[in-house]
C-alpha positions in Angstrom: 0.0 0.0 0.0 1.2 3.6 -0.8 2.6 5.5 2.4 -0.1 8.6 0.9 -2.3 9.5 -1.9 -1.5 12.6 -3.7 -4.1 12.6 -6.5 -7.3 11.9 -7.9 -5.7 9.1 -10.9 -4.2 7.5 -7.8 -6.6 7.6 -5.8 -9.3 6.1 -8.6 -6.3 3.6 -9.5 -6.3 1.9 -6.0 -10.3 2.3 -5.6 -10.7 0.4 -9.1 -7.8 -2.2 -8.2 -9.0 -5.9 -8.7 -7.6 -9.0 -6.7 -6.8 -12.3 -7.9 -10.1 -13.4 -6.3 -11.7 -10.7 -8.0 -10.7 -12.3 -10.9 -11.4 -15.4 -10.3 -14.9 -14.7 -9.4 -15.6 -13.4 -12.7 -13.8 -16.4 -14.4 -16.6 -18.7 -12.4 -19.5 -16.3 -13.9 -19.6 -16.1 -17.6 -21.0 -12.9 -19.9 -21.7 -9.6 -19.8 -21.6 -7.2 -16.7 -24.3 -4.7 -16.0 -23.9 -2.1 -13.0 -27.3 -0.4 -12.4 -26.9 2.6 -10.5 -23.6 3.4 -10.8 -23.3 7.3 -10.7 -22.6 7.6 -7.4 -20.3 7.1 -4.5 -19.1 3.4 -5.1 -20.1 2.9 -8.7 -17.8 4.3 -11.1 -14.9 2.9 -9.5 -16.7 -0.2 -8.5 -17.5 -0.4 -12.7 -13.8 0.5 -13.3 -12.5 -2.4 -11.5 -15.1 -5.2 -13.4 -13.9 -3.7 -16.4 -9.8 -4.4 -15.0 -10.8 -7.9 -14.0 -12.7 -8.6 -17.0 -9.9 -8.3 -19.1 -7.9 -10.3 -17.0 -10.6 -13.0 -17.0 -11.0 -15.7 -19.5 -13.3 -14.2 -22.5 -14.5 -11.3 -23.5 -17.4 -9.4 -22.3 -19.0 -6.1 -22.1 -18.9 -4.2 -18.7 -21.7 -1.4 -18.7 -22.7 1.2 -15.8 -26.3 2.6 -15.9 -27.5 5.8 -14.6 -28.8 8.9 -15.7 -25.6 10.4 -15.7 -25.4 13.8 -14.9 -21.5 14.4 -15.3 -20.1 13.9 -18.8 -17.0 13.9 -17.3 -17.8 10.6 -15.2 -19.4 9.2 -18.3 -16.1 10.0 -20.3 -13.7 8.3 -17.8 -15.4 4.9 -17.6 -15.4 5.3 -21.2 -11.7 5.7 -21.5 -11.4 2.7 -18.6 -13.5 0.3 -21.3 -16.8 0.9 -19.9 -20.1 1.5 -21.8 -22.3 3.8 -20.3 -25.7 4.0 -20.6 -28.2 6.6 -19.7 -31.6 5.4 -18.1 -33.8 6.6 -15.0 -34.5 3.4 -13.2 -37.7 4.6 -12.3 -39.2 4.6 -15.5 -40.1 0.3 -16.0 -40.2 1.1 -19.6 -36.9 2.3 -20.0 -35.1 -0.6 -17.4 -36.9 -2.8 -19.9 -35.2 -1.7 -22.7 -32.0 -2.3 -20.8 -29.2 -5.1 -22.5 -28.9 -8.3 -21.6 -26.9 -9.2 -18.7 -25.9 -12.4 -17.4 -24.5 -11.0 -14.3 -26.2 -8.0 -12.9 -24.5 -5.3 -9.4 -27.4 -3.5 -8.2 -26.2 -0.2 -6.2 -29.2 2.5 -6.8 -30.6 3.9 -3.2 -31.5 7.0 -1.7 -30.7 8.2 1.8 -29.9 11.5 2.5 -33.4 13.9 2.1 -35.3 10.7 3.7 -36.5 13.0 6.5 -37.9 15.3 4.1 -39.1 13.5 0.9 -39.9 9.8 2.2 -41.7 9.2 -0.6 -39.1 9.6 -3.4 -37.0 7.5 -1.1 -39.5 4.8 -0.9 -39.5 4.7 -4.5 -35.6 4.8 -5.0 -35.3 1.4 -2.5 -38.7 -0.6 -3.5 -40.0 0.5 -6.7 -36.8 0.6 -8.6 -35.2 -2.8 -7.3 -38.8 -4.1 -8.4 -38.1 -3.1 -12.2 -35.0 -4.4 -12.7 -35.0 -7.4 -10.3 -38.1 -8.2 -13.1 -35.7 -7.4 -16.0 -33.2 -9.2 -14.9 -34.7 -12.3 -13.4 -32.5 -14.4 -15.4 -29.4 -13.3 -13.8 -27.1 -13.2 -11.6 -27.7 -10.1 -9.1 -25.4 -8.0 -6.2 -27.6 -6.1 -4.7 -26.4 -3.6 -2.3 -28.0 -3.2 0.6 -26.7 -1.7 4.2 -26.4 -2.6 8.2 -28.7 -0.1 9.0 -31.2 -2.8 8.5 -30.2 -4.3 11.7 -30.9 -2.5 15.3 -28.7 -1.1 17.7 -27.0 -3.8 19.5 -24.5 -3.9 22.3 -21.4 -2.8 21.8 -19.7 -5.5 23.4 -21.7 -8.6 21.3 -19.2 -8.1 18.6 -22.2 -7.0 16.0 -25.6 -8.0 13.5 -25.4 -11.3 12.3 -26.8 -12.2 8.3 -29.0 -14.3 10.2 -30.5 -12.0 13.2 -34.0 -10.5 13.1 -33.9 -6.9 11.2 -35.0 -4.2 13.2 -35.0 -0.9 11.0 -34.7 2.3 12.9 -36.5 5.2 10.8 -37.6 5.2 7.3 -34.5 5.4 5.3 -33.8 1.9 7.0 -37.2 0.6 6.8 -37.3 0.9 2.8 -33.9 -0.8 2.7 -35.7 -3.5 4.5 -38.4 -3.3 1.7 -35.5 -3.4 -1.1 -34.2 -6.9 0.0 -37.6 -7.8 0.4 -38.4 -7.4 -3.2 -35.0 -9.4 -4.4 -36.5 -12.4 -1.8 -39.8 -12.8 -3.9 -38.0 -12.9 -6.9 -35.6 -15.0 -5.7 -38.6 -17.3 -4.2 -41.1 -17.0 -7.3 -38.5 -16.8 -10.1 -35.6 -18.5 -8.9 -33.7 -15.2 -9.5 -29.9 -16.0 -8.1 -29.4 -13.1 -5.2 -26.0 -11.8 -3.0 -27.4 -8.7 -0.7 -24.4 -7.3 0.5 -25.3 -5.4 3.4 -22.4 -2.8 3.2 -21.5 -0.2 6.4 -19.1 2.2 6.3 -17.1 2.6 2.9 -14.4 4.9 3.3 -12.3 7.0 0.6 -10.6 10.1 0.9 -13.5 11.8 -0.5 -16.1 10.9 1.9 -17.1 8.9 4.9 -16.9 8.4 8.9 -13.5 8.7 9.0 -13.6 11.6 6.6 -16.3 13.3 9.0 -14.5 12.6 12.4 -11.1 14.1 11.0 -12.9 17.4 9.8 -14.6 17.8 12.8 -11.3 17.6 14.2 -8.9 19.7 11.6 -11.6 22.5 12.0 -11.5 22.5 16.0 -15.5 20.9 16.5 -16.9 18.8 18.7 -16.6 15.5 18.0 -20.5 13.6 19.0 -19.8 10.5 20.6 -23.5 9.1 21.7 -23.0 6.6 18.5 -19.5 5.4 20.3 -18.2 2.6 18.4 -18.4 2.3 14.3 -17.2 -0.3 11.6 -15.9 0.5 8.4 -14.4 -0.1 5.2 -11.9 0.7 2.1 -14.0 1.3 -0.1 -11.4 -0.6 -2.9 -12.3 -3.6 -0.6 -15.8 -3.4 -0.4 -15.9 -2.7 -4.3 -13.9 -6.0 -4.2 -16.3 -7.9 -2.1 -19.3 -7.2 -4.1 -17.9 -8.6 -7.2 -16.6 -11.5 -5.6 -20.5 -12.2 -4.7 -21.7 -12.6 -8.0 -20.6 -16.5 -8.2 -22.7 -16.6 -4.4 -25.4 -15.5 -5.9 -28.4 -17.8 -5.2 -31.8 -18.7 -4.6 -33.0 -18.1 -1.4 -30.2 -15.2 -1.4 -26.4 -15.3 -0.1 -26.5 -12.2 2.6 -22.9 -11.1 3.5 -22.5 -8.4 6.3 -19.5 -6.3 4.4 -17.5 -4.3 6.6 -14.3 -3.9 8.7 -13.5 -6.8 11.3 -12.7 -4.1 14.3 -15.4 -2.2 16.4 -13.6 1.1 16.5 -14.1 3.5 19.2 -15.5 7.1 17.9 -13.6 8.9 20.8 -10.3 6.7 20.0 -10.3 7.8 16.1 -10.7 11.1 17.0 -8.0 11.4 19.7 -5.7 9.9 16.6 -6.8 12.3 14.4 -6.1 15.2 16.8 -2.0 13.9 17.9 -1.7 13.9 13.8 -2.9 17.3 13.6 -1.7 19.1 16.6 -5.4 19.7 17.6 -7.1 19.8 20.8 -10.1 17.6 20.7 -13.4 18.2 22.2 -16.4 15.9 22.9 -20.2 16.4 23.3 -22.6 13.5 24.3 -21.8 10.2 26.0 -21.1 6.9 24.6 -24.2 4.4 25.0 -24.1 0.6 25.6 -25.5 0.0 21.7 -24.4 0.9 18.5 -25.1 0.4 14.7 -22.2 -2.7 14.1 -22.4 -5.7 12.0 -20.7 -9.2 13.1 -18.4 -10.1 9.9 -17.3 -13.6 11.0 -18.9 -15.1 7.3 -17.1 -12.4 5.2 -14.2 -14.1 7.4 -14.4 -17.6 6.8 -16.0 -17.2 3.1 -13.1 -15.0 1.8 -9.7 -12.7 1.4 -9.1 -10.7 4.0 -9.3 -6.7 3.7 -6.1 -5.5 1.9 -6.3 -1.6 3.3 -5.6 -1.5 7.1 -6.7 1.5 9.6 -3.5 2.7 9.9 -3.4 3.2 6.1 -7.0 4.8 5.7 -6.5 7.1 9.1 -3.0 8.3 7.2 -4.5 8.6 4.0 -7.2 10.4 4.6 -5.0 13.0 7.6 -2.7 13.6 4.9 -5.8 14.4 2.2 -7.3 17.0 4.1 -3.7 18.5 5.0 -3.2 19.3 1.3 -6.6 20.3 0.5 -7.9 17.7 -1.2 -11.3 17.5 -2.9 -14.5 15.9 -0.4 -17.6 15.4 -1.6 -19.2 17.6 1.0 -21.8 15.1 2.5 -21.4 14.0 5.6 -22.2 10.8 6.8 -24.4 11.4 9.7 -23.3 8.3 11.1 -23.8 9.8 14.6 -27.4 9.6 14.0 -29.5 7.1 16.4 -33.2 8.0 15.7 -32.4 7.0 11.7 -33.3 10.2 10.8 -31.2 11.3 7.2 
């Protein structure tokens, strides 16, 4: 791993980098790749990479990421990585209908921030549109990305959510990702539709996420919240990496894989980190509670590869990103949030 990431090409370089299991998982699943969805945070480097370990794979395919694509410039560098792009608003049936074929399908359209204020477009985003193309794709293979915010709050110290624990949404966001793996079950059940649900929390890049959140907070001298204490999370490279190693899981009833970091990480301990690498005093507000939004990962364990990316290298990363000014996508997570509210 580099010691720091200086720009944007690297940085989309080492997001988009496959594994020899990466590979391998596409060797086992035959045909074209379809990524539906795949304008936003995770997709065009998630699209990047199948289109790296397709042409490593035996055979030639088509790799193609669907969205309504409103940056040209995101559309014209998964074109120059070998990706087709195609435009469509998954909402509209007719148009998801009119979609390629696909033998192997990554599903990764959702909504959750503006939940608290426009619940019905986010119904719609997690329930109707898995609907129209679970139905287009039936046939196929399908990653469906879904989150741990399906689970409750659990104690800290039971070591997480289980894959097979009773869900227990908190808010509405959560509730209609609830009703998005719903819909993949009955078309797994009624259609035999092959399903992974990858049940993803947190990704990190340098861009965005908890990590990113907890070190601005810090850089900028604010109080760190602390009342959601203890977090998981992720490379986003790895998670990317994950996913696509589902597709040959892919079954009927689904394959559910808890994707996240193996540690339970202490909000109040990644912040004191963040503020000896800055020089920054560090301030708290709130208290840490017994429970916590954290997903058990001993199945992602035992079924494959370890995590390549480490703490140590995200927490350095991302400390030496905001140093230098480095672009964010301004959104933060609100992982601090315990009444599901987004």
């Amino acid at each position: 791993m580099p010691a720091s990431i200086t720009n944007e090409i690297a940085l989309d370089d080492l997001l988009s980098t496959p594994r020899r299991e990466t590979v391998a998982a596409l060797d086992a699943c035959p045909g074209d790749i379809i990524i539906l969805g795949a304008g936003g945070k995770m997709g065009p480097t998630l699209a990047r990479m199948a289109a790296r370990a397709a042409s490593t794979a035996s055979g030639s395919r088509r790799v193609m990421a669907v969205s309504r694509w409103s940056s040209h410039d995101a559309e014209r560098a998964l074109n120059d990585a070998g990706v087709e792009t195609i435009a469509c608003d998954l909402l509209d049936r007719d148009a998801v209908a009119r979609l390629p074929d696909a033998a192997n399908v990554v599903f990764m359209a959702g909504q959750k921030f503006g939940t608290t204020g426009a619940p019905a477009m986010t119904w719609a985003i997690n329930t109707l549109v898995p609907a129209n193309c679970a139905e287009r794709y039936k046939g196929s293979r399908i990653v469906a990305f879904s989150t741990g915010n399906v689970y409750p709050l659990t104690p800290v110290g039971a070591g997480g959510s289980r894959e097979s624990d009773t869900l227990g949404p908190v808010g509405e966001y959560a509730a209609s990702c609830v009703g998005r793996e719903r819909i993949f079950e009955l078309y797994a059940e009624r259609s035999g539709t092959r399903v992974a649900i990858v049940r993803l929390n947190y990704a990190i890049d340098l861009h965005y996420g908890v990590l990113v959140d907890l070190a601005l907070r810090v850089h900028r001298g604010e109080p760190v919240p602390v009342d959601m204490g203890y977090v998981n999370v992720i490379w986003q490279g790895d998670a990317n990496r994950l996913a696509l190693e589902c597709l040959p899981r892919a079954s009927a009833p689904p394959f559910i894989l808890n994707v996240t970091g193996n540690e339970v990480l202490s909000v109040r301990a990644l912040a004191e980190w963040f503020g000896s690498r800055f020089g920054k005093r560090v301030t708290f507000v709130g208290t840490e509670r017994p429970d916590a939004l954290l997903s058990n990962t001993e199945r992602m364990q035992t079924s494959f590869a370890a995590p390549e990316t480490t703490l140590d290298d995200m927490r350095e990363w991302i400390a030496s990103w905001i140093e230098r000014g480095g672009s964010l996508l301004g959104k933060p997570t609100k992982f601090e949030a315990r009444d599901g509210r987004f």
